[in-house]
C-alpha positions in Angstrom: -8.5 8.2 13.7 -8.3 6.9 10.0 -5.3 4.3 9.7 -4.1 4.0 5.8 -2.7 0.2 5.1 -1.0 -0.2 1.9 -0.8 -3.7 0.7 -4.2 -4.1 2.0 -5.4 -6.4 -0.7 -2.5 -8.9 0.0 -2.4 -11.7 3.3 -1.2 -9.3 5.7 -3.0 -6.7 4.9 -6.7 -8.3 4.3 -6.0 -9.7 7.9 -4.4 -6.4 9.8 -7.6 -4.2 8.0 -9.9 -7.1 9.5 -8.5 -6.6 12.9 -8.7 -2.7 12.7 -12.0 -2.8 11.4 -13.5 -5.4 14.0 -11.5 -2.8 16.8 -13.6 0.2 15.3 -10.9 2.2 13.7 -11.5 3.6 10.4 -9.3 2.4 7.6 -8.1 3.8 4.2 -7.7 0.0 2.3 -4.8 1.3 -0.3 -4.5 -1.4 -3.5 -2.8 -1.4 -6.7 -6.1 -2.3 -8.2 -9.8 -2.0 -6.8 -10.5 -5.1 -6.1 -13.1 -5.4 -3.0 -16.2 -3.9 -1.5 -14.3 -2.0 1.0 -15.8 1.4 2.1 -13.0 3.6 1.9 -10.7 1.7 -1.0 -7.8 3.7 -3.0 -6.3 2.0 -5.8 -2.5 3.5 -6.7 -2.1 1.5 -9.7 2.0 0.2 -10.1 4.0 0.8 -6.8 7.8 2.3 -7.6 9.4 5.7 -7.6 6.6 7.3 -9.4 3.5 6.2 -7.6 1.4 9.1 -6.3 0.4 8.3 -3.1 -1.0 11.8 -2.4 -5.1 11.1 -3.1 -4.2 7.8 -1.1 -2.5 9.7 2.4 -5.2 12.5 2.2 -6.9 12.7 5.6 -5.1 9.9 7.5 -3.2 10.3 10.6 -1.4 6.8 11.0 0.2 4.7 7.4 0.6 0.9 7.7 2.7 0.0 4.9 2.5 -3.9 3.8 2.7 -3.5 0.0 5.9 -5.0 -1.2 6.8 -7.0 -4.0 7.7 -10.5 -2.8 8.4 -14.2 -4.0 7.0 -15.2 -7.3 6.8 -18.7 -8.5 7.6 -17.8 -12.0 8.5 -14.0 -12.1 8.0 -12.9 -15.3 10.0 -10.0 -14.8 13.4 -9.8 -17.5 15.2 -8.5 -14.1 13.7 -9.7 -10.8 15.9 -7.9 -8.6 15.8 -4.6 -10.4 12.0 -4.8 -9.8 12.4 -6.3 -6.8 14.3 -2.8 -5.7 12.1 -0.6 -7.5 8.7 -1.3 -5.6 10.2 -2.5 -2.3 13.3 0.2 -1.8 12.3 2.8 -4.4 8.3 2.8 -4.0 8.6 2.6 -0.1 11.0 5.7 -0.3 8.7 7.4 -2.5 5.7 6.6 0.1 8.0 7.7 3.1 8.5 11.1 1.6 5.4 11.7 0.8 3.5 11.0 3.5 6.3 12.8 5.5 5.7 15.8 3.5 1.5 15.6 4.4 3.0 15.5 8.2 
C-alpha cells in the first residue's frame, strides 16, 4: 500500500510520514516545493483551484491531506482570507475531485 500525504513538508506531515515510514508503509511525500531527500517526493508547486494533483495521486491507494494554508505572522498576502479560501476550501476541493475521479 502507498499512502500519499500532502502537506508532508509541514509539522504534521514531516511527523505522520515519519510514523508511516518507521511502520513500513510506502509513502508518496507531496510538497509545494522539493525540499528533502525523500524517496518518493512530488512537488505540486501553489495549492488552489488549479493545482494538478494528477502526477502526485498516480499509483496510491490511500491520500493524507495536511497541506493547508495557516497562521502567518506577517501575511504578506493583500487579502488574507481570500487566500486563506483559495488553498484551504478551493485547493482541497480541487484535490477531493481529483483524486475521486483516480478512484
Amino acid at each position: 500500500m502507498r499512502v500519499a500525504v500532502t502537506g508532508a513538508a509541514g509539522f504534521v506531515g514531516q511527523s505522520l510520514c515519519a510514523t508511516l515510514l518507521a511502520r513500513g508503509i510506502s509513502t508518496r511525500q507531496i510538497v509545494r516545493r522539493k525540499s528533502t531527500a525523500a524517496i518518493d517526493e512530488v512537488a505540486v508547486g501553489g495549492i488552489g483551484p488549479e493545482t494538478d494533483w494528477a502526477i502526485a495521486l498516480d499509483g496510491v491507494e490511500t491520500l493524507i491531506h495536511c497541506a493547508a494554508r495557516v497562521h502567518l505572522l506577517s501575511d504578506p498576502a493583500v487579502d488574507p482570507l481570500a487566500t486563506y479560501r483559495a488553498v484551504n476550501v478551493a485547493g482541497t476541493r480541487r484535490l477531493a475531485e481529483q483524486a475521486a475521479a483516480l478512484g
